[in-house]
CHARMM internal coordinates of N, CA and C (Angstrom, degrees):
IC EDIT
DIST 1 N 1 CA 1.4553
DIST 1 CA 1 C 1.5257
ANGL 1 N 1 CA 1 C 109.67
DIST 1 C 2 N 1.1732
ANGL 1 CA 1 C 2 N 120.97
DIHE 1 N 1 CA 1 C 2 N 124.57
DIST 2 N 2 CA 1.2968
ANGL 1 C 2 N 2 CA 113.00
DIHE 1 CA 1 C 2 N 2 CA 166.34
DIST 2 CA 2 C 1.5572
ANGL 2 N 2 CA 2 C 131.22
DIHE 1 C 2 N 2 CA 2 C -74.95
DIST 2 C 3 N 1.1582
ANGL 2 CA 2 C 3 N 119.58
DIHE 2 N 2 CA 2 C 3 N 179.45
DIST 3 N 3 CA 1.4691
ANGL 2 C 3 N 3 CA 131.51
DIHE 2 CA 2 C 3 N 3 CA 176.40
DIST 3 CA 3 C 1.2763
ANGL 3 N 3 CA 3 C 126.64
DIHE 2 C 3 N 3 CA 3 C -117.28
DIST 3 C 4 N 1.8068
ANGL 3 CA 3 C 4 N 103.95
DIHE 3 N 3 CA 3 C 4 N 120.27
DIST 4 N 4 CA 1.0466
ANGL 3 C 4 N 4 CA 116.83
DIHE 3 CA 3 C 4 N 4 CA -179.57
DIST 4 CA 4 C 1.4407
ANGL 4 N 4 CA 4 C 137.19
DIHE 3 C 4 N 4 CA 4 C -102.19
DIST 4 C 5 N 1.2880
ANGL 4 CA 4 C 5 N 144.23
DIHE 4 N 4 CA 4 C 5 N 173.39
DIST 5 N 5 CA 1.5012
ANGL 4 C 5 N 5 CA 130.67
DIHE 4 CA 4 C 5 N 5 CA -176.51
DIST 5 CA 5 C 1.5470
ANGL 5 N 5 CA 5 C 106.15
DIHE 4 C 5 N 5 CA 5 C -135.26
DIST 5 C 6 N 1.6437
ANGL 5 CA 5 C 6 N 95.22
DIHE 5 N 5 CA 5 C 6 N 123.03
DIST 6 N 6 CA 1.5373
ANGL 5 C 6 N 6 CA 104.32
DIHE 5 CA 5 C 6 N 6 CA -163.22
DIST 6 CA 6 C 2.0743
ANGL 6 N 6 CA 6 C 97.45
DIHE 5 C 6 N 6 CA 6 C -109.44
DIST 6 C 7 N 1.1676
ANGL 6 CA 6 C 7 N 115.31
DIHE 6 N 6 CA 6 C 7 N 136.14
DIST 7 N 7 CA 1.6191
ANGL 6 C 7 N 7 CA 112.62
DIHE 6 CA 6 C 7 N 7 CA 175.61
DIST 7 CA 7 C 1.3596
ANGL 7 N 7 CA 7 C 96.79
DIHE 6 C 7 N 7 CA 7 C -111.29
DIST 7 C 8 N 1.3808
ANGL 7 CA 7 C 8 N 125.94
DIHE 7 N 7 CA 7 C 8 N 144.84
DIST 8 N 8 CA 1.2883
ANGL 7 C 8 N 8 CA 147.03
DIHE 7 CA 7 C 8 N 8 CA 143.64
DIST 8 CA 8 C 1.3380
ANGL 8 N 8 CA 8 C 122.28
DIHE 7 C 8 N 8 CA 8 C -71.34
DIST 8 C 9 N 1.5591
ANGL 8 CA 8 C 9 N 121.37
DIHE 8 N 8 CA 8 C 9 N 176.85
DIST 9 N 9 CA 1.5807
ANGL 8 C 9 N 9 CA 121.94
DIHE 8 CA 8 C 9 N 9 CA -163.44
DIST 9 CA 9 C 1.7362
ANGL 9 N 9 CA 9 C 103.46
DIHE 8 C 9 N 9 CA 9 C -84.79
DIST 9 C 10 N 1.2542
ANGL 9 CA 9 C 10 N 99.12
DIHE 9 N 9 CA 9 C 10 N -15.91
DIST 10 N 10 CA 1.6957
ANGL 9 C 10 N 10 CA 101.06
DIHE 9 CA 9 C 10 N 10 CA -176.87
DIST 10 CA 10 C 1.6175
ANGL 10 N 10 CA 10 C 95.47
DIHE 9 C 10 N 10 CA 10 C -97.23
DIST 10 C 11 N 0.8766
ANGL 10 CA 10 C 11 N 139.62
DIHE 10 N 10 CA 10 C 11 N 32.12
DIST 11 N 11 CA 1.4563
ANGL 10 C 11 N 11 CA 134.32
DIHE 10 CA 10 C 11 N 11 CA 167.28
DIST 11 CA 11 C 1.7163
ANGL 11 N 11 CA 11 C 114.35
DIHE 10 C 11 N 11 CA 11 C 65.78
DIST 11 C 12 N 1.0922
ANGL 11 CA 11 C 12 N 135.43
DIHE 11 N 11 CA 11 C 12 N 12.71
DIST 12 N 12 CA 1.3063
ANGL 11 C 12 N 12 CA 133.57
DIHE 11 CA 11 C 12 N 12 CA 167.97
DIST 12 CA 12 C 1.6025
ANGL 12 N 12 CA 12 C 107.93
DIHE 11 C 12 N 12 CA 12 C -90.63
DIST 12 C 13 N 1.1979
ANGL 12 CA 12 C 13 N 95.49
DIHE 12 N 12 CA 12 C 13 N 139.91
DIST 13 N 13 CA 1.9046
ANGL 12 C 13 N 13 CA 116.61
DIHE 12 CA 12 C 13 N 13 CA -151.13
DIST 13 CA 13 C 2.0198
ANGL 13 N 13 CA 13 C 88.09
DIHE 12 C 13 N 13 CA 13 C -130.47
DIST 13 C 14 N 1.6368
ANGL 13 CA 13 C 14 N 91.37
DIHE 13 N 13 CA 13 C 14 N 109.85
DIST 14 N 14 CA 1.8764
ANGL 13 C 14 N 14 CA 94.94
DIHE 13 CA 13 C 14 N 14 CA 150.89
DIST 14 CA 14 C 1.5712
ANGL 14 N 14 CA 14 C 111.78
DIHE 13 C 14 N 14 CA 14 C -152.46
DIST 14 C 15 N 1.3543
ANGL 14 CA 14 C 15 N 90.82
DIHE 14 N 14 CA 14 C 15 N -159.48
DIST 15 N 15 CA 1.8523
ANGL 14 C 15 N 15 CA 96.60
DIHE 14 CA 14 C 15 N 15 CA -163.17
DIST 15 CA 15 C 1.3333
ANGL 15 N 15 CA 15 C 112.35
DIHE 14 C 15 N 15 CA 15 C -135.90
DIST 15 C 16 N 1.4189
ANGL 15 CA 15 C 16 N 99.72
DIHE 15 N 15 CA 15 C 16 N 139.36
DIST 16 N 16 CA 1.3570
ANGL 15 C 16 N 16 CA 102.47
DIHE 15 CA 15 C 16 N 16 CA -159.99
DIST 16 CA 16 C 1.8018
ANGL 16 N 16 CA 16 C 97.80
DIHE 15 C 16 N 16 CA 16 C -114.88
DIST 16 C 17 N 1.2006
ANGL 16 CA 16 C 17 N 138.26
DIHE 16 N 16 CA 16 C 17 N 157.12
DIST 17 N 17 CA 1.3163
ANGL 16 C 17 N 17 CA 126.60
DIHE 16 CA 16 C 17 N 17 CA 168.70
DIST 17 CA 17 C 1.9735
ANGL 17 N 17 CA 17 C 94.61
DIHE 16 C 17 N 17 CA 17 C -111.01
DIST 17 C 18 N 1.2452
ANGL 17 CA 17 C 18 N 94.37
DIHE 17 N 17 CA 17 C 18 N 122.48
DIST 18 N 18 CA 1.3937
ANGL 17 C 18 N 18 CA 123.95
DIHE 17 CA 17 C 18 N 18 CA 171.24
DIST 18 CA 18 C 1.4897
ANGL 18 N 18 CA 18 C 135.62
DIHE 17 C 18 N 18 CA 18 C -161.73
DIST 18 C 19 N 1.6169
ANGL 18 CA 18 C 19 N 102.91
DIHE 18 N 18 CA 18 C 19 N 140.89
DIST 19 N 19 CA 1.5253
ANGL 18 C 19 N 19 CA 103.02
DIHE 18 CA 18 C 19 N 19 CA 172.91
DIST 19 CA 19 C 1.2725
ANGL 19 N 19 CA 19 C 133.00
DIHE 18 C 19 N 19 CA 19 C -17.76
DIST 19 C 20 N 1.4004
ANGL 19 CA 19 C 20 N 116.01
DIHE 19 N 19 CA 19 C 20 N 141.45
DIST 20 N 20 CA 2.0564
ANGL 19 C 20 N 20 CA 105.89
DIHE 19 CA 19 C 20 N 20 CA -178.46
DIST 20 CA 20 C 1.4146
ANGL 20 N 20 CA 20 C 110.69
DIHE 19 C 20 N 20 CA 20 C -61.85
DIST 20 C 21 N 2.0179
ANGL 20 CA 20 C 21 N 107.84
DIHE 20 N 20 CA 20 C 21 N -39.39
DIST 21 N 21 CA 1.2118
ANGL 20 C 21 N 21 CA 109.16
DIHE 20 CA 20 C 21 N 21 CA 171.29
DIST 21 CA 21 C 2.0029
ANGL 21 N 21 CA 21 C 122.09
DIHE 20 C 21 N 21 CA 21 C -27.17
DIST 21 C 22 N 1.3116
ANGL 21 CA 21 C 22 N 86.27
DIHE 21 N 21 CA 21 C 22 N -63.69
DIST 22 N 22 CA 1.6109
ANGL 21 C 22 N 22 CA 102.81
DIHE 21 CA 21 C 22 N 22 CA -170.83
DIST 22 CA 22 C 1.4089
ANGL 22 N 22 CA 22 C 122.71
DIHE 21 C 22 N 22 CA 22 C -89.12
DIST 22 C 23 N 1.7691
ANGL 22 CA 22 C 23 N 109.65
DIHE 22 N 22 CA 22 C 23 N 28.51
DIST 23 N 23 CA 1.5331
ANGL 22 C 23 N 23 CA 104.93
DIHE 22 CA 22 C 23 N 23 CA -166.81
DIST 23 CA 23 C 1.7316
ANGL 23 N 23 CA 23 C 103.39
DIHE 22 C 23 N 23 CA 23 C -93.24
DIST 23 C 24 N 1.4840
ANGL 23 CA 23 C 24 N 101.13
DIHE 23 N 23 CA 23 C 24 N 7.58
DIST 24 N 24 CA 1.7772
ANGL 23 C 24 N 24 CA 108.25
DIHE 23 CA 23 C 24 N 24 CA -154.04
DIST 24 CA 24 C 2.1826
ANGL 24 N 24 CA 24 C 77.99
DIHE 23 C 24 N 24 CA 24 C -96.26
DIST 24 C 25 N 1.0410
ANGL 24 CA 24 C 25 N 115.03
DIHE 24 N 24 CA 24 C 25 N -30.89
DIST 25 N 25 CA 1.1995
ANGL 24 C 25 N 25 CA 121.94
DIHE 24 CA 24 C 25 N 25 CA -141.99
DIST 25 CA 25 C 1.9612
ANGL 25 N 25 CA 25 C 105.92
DIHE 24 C 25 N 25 CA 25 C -75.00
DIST 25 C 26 N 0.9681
ANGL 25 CA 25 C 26 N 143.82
DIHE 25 N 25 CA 25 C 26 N 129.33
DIST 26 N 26 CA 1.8322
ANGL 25 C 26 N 26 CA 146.06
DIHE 25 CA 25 C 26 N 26 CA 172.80
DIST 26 CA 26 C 1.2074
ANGL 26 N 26 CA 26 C 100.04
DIHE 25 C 26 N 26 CA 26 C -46.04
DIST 26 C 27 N 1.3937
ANGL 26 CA 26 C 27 N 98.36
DIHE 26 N 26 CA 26 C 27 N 141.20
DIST 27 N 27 CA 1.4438
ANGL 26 C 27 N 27 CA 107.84
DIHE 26 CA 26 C 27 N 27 CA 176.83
DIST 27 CA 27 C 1.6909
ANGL 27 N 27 CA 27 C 112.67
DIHE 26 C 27 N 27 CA 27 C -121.30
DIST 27 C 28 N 1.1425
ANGL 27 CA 27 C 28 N 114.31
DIHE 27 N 27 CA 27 C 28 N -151.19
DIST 28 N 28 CA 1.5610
ANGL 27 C 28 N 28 CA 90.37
DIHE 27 CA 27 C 28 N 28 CA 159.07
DIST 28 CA 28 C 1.6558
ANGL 28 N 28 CA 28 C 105.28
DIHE 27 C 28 N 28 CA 28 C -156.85
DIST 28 C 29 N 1.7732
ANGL 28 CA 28 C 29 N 108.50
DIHE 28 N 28 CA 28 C 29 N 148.23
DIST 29 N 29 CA 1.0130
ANGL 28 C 29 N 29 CA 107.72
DIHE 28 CA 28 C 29 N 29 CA -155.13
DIST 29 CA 29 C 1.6263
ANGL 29 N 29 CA 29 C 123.05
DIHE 28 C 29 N 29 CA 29 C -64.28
DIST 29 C 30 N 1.2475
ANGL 29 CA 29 C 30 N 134.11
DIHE 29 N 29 CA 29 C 30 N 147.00
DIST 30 N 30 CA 1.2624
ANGL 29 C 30 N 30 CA 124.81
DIHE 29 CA 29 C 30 N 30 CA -167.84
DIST 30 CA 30 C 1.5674
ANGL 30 N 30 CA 30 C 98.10
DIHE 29 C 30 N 30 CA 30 C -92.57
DIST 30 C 31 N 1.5354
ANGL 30 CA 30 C 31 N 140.82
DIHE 30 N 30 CA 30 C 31 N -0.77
DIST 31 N 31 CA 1.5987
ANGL 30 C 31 N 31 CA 143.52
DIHE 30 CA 30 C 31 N 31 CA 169.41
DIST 31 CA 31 C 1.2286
ANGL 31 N 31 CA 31 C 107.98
DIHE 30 C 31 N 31 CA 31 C -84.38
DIST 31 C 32 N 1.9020
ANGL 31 CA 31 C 32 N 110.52
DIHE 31 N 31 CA 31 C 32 N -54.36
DIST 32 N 32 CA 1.5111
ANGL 31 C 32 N 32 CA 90.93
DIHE 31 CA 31 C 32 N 32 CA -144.93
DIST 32 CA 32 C 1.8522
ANGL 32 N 32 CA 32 C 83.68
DIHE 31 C 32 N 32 CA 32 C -142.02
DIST 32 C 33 N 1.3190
ANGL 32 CA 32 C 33 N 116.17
DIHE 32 N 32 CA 32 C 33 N 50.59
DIST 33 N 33 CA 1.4937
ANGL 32 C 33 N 33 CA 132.62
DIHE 32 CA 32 C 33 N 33 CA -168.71
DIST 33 CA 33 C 1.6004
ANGL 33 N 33 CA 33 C 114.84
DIHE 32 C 33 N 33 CA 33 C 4.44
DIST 33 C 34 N 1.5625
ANGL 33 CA 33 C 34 N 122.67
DIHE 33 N 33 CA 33 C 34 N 30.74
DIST 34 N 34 CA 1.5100
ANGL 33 C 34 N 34 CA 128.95
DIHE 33 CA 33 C 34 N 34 CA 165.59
DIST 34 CA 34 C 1.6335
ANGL 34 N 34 CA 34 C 123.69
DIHE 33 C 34 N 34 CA 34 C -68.55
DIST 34 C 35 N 0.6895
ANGL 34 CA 34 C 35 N 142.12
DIHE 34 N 34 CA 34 C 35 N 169.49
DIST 35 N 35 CA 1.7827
ANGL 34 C 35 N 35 CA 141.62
DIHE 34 CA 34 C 35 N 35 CA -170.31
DIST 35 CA 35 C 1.6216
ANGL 35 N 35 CA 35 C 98.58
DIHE 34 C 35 N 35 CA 35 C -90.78
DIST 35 C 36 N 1.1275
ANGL 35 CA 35 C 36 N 106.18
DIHE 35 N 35 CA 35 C 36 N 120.43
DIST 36 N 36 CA 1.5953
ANGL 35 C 36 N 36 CA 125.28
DIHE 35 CA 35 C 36 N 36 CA -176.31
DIST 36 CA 36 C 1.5305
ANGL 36 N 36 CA 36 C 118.38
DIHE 35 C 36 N 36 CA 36 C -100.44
DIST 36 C 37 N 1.0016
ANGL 36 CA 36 C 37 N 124.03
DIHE 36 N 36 CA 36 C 37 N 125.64
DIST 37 N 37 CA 1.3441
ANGL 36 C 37 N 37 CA 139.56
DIHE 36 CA 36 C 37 N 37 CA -178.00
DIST 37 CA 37 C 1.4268
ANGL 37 N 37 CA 37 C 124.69
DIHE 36 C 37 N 37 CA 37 C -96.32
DIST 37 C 38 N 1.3420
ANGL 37 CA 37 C 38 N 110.47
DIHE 37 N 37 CA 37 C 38 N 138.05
DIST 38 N 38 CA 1.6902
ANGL 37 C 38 N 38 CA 126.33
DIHE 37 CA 37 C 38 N 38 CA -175.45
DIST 38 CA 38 C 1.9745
ANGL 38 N 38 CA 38 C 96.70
DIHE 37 C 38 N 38 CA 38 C -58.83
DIST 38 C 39 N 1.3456
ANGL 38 CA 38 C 39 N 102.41
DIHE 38 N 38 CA 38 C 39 N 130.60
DIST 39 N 39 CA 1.5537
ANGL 38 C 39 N 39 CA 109.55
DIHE 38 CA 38 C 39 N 39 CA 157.79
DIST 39 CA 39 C 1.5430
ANGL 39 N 39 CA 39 C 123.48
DIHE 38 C 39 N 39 CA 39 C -125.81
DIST 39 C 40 N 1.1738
ANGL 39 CA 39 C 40 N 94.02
DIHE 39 N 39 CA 39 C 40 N 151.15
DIST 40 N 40 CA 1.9030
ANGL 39 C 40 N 40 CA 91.58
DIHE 39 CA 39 C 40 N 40 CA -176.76
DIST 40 CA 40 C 1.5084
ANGL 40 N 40 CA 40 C 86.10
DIHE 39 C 40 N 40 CA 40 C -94.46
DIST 40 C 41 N 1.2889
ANGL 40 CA 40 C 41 N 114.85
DIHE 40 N 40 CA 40 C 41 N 129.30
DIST 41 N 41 CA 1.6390
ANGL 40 C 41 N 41 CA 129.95
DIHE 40 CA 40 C 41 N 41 CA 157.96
DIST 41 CA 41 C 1.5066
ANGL 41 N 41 CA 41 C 115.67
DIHE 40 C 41 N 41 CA 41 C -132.20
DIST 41 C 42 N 1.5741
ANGL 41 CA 41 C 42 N 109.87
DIHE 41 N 41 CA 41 C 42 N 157.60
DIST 42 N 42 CA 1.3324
ANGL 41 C 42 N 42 CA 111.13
DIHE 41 CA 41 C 42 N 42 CA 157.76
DIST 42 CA 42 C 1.6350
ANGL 42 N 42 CA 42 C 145.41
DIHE 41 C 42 N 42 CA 42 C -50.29
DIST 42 C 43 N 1.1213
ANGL 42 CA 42 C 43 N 131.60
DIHE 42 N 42 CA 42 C 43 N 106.99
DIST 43 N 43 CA 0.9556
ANGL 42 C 43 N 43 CA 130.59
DIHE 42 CA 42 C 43 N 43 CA -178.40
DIST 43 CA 43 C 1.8272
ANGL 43 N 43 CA 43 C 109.53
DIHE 42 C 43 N 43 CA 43 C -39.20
DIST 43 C 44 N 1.8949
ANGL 43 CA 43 C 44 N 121.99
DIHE 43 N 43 CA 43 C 44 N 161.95
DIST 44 N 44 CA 1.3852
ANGL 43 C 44 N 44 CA 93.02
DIHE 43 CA 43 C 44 N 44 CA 176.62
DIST 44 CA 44 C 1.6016
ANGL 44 N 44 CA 44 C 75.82
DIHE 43 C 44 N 44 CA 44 C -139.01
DIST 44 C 45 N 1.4082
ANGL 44 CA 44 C 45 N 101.20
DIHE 44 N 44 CA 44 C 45 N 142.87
DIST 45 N 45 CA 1.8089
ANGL 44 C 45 N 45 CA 123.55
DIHE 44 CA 44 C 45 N 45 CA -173.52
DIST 45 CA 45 C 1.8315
ANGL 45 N 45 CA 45 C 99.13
DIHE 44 C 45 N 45 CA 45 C -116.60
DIST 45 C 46 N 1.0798
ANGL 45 CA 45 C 46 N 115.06
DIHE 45 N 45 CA 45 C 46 N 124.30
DIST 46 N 46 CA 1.4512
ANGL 45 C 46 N 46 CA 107.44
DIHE 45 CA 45 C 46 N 46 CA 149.43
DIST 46 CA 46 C 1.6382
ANGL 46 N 46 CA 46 C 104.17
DIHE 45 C 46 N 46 CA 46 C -125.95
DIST 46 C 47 N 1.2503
ANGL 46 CA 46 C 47 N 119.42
DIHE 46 N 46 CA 46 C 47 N 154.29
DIST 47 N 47 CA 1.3312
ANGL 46 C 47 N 47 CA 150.42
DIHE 46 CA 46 C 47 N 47 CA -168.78
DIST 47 CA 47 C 1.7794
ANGL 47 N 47 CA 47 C 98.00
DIHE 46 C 47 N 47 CA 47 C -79.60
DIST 47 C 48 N 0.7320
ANGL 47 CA 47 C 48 N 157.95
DIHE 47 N 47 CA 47 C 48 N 162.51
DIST 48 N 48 CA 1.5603
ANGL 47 C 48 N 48 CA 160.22
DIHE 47 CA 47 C 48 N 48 CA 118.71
DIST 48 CA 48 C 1.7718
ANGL 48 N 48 CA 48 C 102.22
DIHE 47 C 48 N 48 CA 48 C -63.23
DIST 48 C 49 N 1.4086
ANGL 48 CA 48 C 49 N 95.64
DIHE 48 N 48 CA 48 C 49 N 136.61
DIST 49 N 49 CA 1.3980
ANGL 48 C 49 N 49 CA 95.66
DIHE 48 CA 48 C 49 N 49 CA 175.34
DIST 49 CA 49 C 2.1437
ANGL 49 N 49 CA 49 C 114.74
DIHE 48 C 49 N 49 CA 49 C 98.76
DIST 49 C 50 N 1.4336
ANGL 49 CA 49 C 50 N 99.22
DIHE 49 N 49 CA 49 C 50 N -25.28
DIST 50 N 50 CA 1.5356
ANGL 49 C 50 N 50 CA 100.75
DIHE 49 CA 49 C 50 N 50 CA -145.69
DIST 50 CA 50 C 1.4367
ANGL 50 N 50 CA 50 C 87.56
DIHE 49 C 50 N 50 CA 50 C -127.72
DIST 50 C 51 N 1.1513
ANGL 50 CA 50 C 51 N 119.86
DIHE 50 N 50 CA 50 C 51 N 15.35
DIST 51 N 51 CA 2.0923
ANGL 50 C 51 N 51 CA 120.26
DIHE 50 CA 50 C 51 N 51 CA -162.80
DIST 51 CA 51 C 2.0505
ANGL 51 N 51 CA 51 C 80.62
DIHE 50 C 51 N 51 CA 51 C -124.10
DIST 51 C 52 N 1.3743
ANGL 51 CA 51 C 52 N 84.16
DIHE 51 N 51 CA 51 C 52 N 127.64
DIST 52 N 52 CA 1.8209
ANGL 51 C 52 N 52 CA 88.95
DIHE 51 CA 51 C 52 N 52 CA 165.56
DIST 52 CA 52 C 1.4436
ANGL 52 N 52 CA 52 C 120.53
DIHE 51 C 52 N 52 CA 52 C -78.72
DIST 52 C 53 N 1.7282
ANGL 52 CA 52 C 53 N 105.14
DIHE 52 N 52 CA 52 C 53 N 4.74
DIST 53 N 53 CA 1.4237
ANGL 52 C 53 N 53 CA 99.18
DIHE 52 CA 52 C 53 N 53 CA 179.12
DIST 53 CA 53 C 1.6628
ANGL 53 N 53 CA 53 C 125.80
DIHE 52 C 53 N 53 CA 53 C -68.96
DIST 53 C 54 N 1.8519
ANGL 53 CA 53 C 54 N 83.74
DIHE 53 N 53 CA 53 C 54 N -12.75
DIST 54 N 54 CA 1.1777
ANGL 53 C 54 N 54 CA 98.69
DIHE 53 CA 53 C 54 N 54 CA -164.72
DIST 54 CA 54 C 1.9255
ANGL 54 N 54 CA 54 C 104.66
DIHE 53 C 54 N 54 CA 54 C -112.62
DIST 54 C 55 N 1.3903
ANGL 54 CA 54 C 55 N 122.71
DIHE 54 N 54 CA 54 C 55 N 81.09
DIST 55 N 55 CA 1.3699
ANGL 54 C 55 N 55 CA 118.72
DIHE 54 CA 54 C 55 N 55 CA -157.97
DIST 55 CA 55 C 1.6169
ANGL 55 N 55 CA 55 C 122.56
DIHE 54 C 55 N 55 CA 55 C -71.45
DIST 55 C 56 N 1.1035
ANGL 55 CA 55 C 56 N 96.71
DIHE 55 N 55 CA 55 C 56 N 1.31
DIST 56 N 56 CA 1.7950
ANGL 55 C 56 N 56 CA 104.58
DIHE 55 CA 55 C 56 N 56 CA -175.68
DIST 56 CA 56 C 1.7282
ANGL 56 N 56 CA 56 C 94.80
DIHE 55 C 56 N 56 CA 56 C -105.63
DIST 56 C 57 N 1.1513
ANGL 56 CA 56 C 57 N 128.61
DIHE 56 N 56 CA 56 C 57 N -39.85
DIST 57 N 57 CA 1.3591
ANGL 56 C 57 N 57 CA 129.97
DIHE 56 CA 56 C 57 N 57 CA 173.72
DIST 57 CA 57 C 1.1483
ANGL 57 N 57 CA 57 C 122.04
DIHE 56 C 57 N 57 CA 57 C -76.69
DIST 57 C 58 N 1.3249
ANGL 57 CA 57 C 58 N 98.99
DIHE 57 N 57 CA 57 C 58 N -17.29
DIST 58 N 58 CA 1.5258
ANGL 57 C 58 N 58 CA 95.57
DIHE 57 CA 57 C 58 N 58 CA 168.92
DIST 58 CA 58 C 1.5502
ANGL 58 N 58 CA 58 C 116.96
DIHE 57 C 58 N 58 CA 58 C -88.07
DIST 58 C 59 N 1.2773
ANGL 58 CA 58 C 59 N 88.60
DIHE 58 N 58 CA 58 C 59 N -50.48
DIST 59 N 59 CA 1.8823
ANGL 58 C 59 N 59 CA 92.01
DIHE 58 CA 58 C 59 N 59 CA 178.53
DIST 59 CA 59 C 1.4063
ANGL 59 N 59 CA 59 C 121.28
DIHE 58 C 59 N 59 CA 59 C -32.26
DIST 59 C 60 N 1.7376
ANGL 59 CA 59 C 60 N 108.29
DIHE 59 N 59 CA 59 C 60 N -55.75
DIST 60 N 60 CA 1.6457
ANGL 59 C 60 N 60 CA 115.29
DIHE 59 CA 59 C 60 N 60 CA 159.03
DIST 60 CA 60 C 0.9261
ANGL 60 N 60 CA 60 C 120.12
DIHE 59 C 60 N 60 CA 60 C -42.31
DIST 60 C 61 N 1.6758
ANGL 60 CA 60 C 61 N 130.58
DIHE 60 N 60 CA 60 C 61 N -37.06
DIST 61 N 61 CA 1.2084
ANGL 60 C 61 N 61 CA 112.71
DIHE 60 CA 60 C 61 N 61 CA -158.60
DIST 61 CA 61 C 2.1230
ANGL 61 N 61 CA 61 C 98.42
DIHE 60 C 61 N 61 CA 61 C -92.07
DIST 61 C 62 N 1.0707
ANGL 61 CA 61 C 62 N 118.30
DIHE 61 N 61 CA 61 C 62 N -12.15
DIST 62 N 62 CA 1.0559
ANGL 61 C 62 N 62 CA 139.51
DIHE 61 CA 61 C 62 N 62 CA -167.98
DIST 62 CA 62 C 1.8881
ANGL 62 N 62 CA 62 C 100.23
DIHE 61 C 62 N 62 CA 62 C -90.49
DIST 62 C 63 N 0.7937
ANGL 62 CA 62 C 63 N 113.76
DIHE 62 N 62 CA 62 C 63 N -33.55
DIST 63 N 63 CA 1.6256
ANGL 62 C 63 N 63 CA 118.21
DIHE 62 CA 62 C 63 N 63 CA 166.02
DIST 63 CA 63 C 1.1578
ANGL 63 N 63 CA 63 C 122.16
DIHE 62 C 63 N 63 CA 63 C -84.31
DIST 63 C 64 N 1.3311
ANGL 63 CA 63 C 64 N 123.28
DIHE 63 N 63 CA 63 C 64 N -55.63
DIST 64 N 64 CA 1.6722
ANGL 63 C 64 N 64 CA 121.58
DIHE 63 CA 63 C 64 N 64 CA 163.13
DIST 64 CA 64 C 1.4590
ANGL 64 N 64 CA 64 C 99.32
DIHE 63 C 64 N 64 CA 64 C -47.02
DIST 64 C 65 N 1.4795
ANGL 64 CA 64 C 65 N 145.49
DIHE 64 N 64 CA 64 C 65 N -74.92
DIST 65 N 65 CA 1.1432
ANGL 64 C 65 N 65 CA 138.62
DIHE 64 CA 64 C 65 N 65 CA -170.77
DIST 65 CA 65 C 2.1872
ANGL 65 N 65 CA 65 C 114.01
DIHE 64 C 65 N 65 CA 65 C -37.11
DIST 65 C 66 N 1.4209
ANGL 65 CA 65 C 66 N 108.14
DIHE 65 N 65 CA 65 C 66 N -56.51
DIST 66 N 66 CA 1.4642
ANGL 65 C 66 N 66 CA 117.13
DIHE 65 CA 65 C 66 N 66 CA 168.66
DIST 66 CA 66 C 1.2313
ANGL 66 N 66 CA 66 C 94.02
DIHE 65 C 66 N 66 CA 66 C -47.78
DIST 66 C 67 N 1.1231
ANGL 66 CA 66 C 67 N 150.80
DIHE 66 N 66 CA 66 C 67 N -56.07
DIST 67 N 67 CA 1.6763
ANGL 66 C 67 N 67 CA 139.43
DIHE 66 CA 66 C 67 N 67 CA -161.58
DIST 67 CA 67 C 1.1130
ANGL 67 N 67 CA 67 C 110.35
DIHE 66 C 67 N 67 CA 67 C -73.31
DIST 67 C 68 N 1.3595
ANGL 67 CA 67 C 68 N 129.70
DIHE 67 N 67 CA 67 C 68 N -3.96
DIST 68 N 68 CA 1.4587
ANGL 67 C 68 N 68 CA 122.52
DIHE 67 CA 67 C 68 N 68 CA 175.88
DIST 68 CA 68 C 1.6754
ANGL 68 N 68 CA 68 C 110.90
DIHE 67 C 68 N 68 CA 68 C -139.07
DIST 68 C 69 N 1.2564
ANGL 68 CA 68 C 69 N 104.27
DIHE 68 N 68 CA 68 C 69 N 31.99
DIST 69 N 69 CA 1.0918
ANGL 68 C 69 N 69 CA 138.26
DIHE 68 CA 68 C 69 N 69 CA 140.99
DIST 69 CA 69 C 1.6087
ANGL 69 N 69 CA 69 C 101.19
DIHE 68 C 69 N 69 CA 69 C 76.28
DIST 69 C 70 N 1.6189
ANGL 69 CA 69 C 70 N 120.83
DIHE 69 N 69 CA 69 C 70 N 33.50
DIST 70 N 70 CA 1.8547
ANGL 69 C 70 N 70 CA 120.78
DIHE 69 CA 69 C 70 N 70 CA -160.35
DIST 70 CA 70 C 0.8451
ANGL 70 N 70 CA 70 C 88.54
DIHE 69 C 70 N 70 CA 70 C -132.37
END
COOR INIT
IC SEED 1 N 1 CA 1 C
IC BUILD
């Protein structure tokens, strides 16, 4: 099942994992218990290796890249 992200009228945004059937369907907010709504958002991808969160994986990945000159 995937995961979806529902916003309420007070602006608090979470995710619920549910059927596609039921992704159209209110949920309710887990802050401020108001009826929460389906949003289309961006998915978010990070790479392993390529995220500066990670500074030793990155560095590698940042040196192999300098060696081939991109």
């Amino acid at each position: 099942m995937p995961i979806y992200e529902y916003k309420c009228e007070d602006g608090h945004i979470g995710t619920r994992l549910r059927s596609i059937s039921h992704r159209e369907v209110p949920t309710t907010c887990k802050k401020c218990e108001k009826d929460a709504f389906y949003i289309i958002s961006t998915p978010t991808v990070t790479l392993d290796g390529t995220d500066e969160g990670f500074p030793d994986a990155y560095s590698k990945f940042s040196k192999v890249h300098e060696s081939y000159g991109s």
